[in-house]
C-alpha positions as CSV (number, residue, x, y, z in Angstrom):
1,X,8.7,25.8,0.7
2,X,5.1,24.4,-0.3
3,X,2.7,24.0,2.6
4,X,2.3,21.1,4.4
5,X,-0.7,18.9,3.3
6,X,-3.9,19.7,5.8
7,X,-4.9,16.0,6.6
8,X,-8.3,17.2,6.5
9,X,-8.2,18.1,2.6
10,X,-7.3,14.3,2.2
11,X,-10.6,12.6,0.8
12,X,-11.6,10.5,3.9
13,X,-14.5,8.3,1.8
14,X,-13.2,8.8,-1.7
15,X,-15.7,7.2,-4.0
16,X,-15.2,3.5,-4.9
17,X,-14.3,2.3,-7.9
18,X,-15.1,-1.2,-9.0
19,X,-12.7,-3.6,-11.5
20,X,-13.2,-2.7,-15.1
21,X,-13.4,-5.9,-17.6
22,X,-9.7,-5.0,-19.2
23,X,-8.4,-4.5,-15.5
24,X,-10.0,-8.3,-14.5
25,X,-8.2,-9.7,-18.0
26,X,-4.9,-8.3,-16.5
27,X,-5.7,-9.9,-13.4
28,X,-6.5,-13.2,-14.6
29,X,-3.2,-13.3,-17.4
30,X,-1.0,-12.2,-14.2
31,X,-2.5,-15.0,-12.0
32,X,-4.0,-12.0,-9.0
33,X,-7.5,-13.6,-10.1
34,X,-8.6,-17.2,-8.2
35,X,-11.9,-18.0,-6.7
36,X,-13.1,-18.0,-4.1
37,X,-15.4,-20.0,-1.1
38,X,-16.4,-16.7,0.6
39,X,-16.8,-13.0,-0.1
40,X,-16.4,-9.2,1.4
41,X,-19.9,-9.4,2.0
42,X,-20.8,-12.8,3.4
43,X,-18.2,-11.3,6.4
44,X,-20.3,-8.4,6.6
45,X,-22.8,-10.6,8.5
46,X,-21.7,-10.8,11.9
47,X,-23.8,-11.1,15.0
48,X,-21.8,-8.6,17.6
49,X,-18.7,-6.7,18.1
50,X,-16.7,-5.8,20.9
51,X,-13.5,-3.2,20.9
52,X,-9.8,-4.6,20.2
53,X,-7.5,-3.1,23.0
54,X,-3.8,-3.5,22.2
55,X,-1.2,-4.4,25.0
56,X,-0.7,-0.6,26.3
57,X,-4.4,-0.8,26.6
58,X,-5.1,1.7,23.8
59,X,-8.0,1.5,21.3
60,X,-6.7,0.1,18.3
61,X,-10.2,1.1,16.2
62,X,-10.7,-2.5,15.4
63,X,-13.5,-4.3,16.4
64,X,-13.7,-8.5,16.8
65,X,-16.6,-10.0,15.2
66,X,-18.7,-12.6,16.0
67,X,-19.8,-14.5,14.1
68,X,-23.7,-16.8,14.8
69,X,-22.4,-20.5,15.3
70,X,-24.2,-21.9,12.2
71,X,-22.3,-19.5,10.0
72,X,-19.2,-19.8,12.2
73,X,-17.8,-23.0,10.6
74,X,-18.3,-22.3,7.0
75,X,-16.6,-18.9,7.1
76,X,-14.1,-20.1,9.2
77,X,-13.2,-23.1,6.9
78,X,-13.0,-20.7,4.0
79,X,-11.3,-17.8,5.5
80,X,-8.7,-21.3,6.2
81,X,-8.9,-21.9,2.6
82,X,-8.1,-18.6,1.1
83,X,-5.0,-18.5,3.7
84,X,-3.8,-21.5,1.8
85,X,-4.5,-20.6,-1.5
86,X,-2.7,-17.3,-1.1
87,X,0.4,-18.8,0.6
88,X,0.6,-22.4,-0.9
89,X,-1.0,-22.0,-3.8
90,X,-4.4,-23.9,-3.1
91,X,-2.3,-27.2,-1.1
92,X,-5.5,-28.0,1.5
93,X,-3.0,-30.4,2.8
94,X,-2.0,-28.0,4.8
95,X,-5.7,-27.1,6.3
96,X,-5.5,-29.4,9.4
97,X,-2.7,-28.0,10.9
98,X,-4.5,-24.3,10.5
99,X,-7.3,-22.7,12.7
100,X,-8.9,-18.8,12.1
101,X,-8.1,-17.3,15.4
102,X,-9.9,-14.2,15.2
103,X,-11.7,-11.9,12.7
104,X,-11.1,-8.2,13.3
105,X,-13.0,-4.9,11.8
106,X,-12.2,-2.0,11.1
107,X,-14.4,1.0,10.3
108,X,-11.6,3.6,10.5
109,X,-10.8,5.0,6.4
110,X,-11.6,3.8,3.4
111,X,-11.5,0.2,3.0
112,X,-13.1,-1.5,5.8
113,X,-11.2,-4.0,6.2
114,X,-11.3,-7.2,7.6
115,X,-8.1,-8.7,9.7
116,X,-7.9,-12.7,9.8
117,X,-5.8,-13.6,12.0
118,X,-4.5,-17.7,11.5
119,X,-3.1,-19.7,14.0
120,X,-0.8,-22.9,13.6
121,X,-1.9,-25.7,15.5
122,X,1.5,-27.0,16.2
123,X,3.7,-24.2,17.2
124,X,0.9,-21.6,18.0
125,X,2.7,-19.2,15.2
126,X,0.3,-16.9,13.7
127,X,-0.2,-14.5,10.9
128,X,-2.5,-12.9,9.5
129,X,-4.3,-11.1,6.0
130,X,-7.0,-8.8,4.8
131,X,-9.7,-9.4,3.4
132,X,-11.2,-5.6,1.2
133,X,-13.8,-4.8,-0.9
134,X,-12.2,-4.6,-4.4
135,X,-11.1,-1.2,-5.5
136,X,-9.4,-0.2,-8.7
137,X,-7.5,2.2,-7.9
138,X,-5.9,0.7,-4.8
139,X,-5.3,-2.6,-7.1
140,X,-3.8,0.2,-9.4
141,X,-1.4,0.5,-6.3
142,X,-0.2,-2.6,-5.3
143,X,0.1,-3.8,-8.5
144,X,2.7,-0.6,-9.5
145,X,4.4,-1.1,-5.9
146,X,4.9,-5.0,-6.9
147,X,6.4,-4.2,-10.2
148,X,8.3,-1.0,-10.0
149,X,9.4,-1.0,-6.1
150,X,11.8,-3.5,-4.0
151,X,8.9,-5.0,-2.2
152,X,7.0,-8.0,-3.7
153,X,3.6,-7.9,-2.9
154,X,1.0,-10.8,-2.5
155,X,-2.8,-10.5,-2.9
156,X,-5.8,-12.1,-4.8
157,X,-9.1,-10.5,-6.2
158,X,-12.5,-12.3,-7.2
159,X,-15.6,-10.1,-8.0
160,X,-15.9,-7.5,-5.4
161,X,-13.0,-8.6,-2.7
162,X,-9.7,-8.5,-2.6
163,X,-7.5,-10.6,-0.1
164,X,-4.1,-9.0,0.7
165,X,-0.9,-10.4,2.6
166,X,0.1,-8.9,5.5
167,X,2.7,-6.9,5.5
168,X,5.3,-7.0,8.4
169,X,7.2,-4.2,10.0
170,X,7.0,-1.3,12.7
171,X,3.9,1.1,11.6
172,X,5.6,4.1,10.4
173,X,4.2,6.4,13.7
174,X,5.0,3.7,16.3
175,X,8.4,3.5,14.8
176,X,8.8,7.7,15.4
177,X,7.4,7.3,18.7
178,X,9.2,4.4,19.9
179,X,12.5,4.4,17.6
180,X,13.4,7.1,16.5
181,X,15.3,8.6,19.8
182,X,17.1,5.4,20.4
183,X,20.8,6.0,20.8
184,X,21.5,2.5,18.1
185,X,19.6,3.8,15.9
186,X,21.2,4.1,12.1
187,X,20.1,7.8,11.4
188,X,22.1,8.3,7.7
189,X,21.4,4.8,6.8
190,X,17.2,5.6,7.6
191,X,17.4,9.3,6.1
192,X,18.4,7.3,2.9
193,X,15.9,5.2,2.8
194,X,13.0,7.8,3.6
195,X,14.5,10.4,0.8
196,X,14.3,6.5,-1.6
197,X,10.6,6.2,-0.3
198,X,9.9,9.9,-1.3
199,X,11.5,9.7,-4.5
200,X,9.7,6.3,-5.4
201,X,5.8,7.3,-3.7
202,X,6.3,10.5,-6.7
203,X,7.4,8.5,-9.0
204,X,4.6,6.0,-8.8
205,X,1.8,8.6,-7.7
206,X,1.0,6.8,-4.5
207,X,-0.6,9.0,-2.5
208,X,-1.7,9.8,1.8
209,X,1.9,8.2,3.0
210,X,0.8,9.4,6.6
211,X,2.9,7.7,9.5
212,X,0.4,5.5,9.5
213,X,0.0,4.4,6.3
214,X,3.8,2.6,6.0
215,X,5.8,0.5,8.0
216,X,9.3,0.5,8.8
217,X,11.5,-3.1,8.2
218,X,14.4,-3.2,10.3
219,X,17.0,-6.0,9.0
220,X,20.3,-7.3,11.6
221,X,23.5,-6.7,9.6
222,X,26.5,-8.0,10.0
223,X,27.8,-3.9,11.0
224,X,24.6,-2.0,12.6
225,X,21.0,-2.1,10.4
226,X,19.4,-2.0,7.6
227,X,15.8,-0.4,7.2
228,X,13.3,-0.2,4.0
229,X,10.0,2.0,3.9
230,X,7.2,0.1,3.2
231,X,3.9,1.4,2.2
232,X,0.9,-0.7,3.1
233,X,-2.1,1.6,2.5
234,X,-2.9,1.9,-1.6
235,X,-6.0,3.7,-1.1
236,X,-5.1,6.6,-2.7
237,X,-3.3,5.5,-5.7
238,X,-3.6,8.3,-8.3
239,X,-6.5,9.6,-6.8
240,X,-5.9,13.3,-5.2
241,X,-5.3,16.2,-7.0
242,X,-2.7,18.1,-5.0
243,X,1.4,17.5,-6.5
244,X,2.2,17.0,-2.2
245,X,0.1,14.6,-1.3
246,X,2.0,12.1,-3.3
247,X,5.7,13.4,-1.3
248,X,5.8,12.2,2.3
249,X,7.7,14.7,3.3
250,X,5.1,17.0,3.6
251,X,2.7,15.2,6.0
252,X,3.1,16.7,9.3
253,X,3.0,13.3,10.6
254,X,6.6,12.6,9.1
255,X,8.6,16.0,10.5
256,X,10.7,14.6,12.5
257,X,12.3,11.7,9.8
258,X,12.2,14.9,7.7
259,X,14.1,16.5,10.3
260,X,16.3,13.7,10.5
261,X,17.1,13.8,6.4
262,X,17.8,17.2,7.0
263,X,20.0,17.4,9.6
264,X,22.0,13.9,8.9
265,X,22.0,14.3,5.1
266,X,23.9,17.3,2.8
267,X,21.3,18.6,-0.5
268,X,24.2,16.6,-2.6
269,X,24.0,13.4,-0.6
270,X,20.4,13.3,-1.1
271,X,20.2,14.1,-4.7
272,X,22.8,11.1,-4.9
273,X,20.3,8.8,-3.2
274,X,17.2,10.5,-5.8
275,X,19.2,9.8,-8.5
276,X,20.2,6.2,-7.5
277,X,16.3,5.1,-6.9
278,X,15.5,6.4,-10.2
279,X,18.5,4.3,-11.7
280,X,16.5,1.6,-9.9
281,X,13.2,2.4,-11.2
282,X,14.8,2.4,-14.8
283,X,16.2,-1.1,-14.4
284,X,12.6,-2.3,-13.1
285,X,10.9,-0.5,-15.7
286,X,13.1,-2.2,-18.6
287,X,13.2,-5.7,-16.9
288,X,8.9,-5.9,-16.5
289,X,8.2,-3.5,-19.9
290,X,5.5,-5.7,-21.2
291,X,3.5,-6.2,-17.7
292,X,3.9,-2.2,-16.9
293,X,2.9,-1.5,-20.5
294,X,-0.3,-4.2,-20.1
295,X,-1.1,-2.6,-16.6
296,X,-0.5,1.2,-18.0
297,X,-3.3,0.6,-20.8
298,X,-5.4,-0.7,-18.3
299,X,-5.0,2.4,-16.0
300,X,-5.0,5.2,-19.2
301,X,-8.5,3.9,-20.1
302,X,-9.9,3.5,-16.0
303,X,-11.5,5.8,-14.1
304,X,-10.0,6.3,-10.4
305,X,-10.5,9.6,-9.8
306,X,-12.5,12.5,-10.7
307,X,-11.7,14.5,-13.6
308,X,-11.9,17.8,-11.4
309,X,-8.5,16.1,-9.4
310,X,-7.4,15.1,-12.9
311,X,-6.8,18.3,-13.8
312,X,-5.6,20.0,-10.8
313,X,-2.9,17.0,-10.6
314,X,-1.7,17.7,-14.2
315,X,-1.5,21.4,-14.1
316,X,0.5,21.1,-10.8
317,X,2.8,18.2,-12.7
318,X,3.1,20.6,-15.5
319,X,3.9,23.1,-13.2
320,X,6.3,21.3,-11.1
321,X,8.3,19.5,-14.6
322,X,7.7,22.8,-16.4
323,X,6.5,20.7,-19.2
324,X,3.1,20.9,-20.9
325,X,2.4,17.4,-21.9
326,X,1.2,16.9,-18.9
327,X,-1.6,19.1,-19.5
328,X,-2.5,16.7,-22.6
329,X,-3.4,14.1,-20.2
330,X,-6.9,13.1,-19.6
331,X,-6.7,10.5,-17.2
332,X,-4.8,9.3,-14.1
333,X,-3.3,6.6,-15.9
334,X,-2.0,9.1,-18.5
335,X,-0.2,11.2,-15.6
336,X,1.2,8.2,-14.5
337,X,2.7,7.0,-17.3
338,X,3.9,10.5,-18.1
339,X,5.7,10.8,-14.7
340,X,7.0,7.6,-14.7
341,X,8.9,8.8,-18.1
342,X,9.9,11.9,-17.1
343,X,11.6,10.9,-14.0
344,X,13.9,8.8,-15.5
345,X,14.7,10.7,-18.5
346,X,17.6,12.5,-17.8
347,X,19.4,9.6,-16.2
């Protein structure tokens, strides 16, 4: 069995990668692109910063920002304003009723990201989303996850920030921590869905699906539960070089769901449920052809990684499909497109 990925070889601070001009034309003919009042960097400008504790008392490694009380108003009213135009569309009717809560930050990977959280005046309901400093290649990612998985995702880019919806579900290492050993717990029906979430993160080339880096949706039925795997960290989107860090299964963070899949599910039961998401992927693929094809070009002629990972990822692909057109590819997008191909080829 291949060793299991040292998170250390992972590329903490990979190197950013800002929006090409084809990659903002896709944007805009795909409505992700919308102005507007305030950007990544007028956040940036905080006055102080204390730690964010969650309820056990635990650092969470977010900090709240504050913010001087002459600036306070204006980012506040626009951080209000890019909550309504990602959820309603633009409909400042809405505003009133709306108040920024709190502005978290987090230092902790890649992004740095900033966490709005947005209060309702009339029921106290909250929610919250992220505002990022625009990166192609984790764009690359949600766009691929919006198209070609089960999940729909939400999120707007303008220059050099990107504002993303938040979303919901148990974070993948809570969820082993606090879940897993519970005695209603659904342990076929969530080995099936983890061996789905495996088979699709290849697929795709979504890299770093740490514990952390996915949540876990629990749905009531009407006999037991249903889960889905959610991945909620794009960062590395076709970036790395090494074939396992785009298969959960090999993070040491996920052994005991791997344990799970291996105990609770037979190698045929599993290749049934490999084969069914690819039958999946097929159907997406056909149904959104001429938005994958637009985004594919997009990602064939982009730069997201450096050629040294290019070429380690395509001679372990070629390796791993024992076929040498990968090793024609000369760019992230090419492997992509060639891996999407291949793993639905034989269906």
């Amino acid at each position: 069995m291949p060793q299991t990925p040292d998170p250390n070889d992972i590329s903490r601070k990979k190197q950013h990668y800002p929006v090409t001009p084809p990659l903002a034309h896709y944007l805009r003919a795909y409505d992700r692109a919308a102005p507007l009042p305030i950007t990544y960097q007028d956040l940036l400008h905080y006055t102080d910063a204390y730690p964010l504790f969650d309820r056990w008392g635990q650092d969470t490694l977010w900090q709240t920002v504050i913010y001087d009380q002459g600036q306070m108003q204006e980012i506040y009213e626009g951080l209000t304003r890019i909550y309504v135009q990602l959820k309603s569309d633009g409909n400042e009717s809405l505003m009133e009723q709306l108040s920024v809560q709190r502005v978290d930050y987090c230092t902790f990977g890649n992004s740095n990201p900033f966490r709005i959280r947005i209060v309702n005046l009339l029921n106290d309901n909250y929610d919250y989303f992220y505002f990022k400093k625009a990166d192609a290649s984790r764009i690359y990612g949600l766009e691929l996850e919006h198209v070609l998985s089960p999940n729909r995702i939400n999120y707007l880019v303008h220059g050099a920030s990107l504002i993303e919806e938040h979303i919901a579900g148990i974070p993948g290492d809570e969820f082993i921590k606090h879940y897993l050993s519970r005695p209603n717990l659904n342990k076929v029906r969530l080995a099936k869905e983890f061996v789905k979430f495996n088979e699709r993160c290849f697929a795709l080339l979504l890299g770093d699906m740490r514990s952390y880096n996915y949540v876990v949706v629990v749905t009531p039925d009407f006999e037991e539960e249903q889960y889905r795997v959610r991945p909620i960290d794009f960062d590395q989107q076709s970036y790395e070089g090494r074939k396992t860090m785009y298969l959960p299964q090999y993070f040491k963070d996920n052994n005991p769901i791997v344990a799970l899949c291996t105990r609770w599910l037979q190698p045929e039961t599993m290749k049934q449920y490999q084969n069914e998401e690819r039958t999946l992927l097929f159907r997406r693929i056909r149904a959104a052809r001429y938005r994958l094809k637009d985004l594919i070009d997009c990602m064939r002629q982009d730069t997201i990684s450096t050629q040294e990972k290019v070429g380690q990822l395509r001679e372990e692909l070629a390796r791993h499909h024992q076929l040498d057109d990968f090793r024609q590819c000369d760019s992230m997008g090419d492997l992509v497109r060639l891996q999407l191909k291949i793993m639905v080829r034989h269906l």
